[in-house]
C-alpha positions as CSV (number, residue, x, y, z in Angstrom):
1,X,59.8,25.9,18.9
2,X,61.5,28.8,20.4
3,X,59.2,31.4,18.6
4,X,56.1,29.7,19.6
5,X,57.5,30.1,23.2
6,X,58.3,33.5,22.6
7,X,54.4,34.4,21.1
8,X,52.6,32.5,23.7
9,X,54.9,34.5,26.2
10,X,54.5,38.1,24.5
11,X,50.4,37.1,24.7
12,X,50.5,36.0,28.6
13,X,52.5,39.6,29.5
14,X,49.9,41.4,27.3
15,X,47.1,39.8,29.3
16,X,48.4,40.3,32.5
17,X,48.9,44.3,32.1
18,X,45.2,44.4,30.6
19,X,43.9,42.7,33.7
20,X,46.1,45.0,35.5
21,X,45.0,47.6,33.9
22,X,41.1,46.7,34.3
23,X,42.1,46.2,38.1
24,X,43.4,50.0,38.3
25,X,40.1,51.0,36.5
26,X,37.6,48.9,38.5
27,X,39.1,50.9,41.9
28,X,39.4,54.2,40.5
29,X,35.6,53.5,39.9
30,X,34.1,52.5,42.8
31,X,36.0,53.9,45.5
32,X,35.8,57.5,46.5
33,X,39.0,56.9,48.7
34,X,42.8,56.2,48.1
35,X,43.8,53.2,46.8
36,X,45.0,51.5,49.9
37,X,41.7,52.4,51.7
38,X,40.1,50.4,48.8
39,X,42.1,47.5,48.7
40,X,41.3,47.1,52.0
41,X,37.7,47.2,52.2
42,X,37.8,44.8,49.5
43,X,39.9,42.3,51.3
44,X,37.6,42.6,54.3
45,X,34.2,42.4,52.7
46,X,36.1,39.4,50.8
47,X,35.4,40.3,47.7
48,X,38.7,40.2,45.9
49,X,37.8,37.3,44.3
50,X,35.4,39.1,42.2
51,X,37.5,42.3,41.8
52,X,40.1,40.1,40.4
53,X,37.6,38.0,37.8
54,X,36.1,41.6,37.0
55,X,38.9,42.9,36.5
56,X,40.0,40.2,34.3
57,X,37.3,41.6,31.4
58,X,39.8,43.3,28.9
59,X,41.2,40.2,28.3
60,X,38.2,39.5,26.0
61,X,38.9,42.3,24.0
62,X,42.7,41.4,23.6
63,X,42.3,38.1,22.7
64,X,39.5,38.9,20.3
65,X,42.6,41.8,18.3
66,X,44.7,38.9,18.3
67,X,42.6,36.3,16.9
68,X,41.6,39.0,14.4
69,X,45.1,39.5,13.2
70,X,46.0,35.9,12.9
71,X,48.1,35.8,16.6
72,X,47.2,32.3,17.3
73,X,49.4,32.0,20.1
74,X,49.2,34.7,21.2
75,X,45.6,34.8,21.6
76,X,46.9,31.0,23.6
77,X,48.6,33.6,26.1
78,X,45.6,35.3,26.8
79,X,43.5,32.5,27.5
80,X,46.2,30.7,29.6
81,X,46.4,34.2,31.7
82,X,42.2,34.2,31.7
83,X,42.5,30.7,33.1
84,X,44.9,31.2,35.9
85,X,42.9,34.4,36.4
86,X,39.7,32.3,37.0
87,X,41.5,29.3,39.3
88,X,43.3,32.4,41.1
89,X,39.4,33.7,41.5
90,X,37.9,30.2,42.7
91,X,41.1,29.7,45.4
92,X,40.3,33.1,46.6
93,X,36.1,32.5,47.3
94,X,36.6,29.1,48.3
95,X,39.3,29.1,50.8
């Protein structure tokens, strides 16, 4: 049981620095200011909801490698990660 533990955990860290990383790439993108300008005028047009579910993209392609080399859980990582992304993204446009 302790191995399955250890996989699924190895797949949620993997997911949360490819949305991390997909958050970095999303603001280099759009902003033509620094980073902490950004952020900012992201949390006042409240859209960091949306920056956070976009952001949340490469997460297909990681769980698509590890389904395709037989990484069952830690492809179940992923998806847990993609699902607390999502509920994280609801919470955030809804209250």
């Amino acid at each position: 049981m302790g191995h399955i533990k250890k996989e699924i955990a190895i797949g949620i860290l993997v997911s949360l620095l490819a949305t991390a990383c997909g958050f970095f790439v999303y603001l280099q993108y759009i902003s033509q200011s620094d980073l902490s300008e950004t952020l900012s005028k992201i949390k006042e047009g409240g859209m960091l909801g949306s920056v956070i579910a976009l952001s949340a993209i490469p997460n297909l392609f990681v769980f698509w490698v590890f389904l395709k080399k037989k990484q069952d859980y830690r492809a179940r990582g992923v998806l847990i990660t993609t699902i607390a992304v999502a509920l994280l993204t609801a919470i955030l446009k809804f209250f």
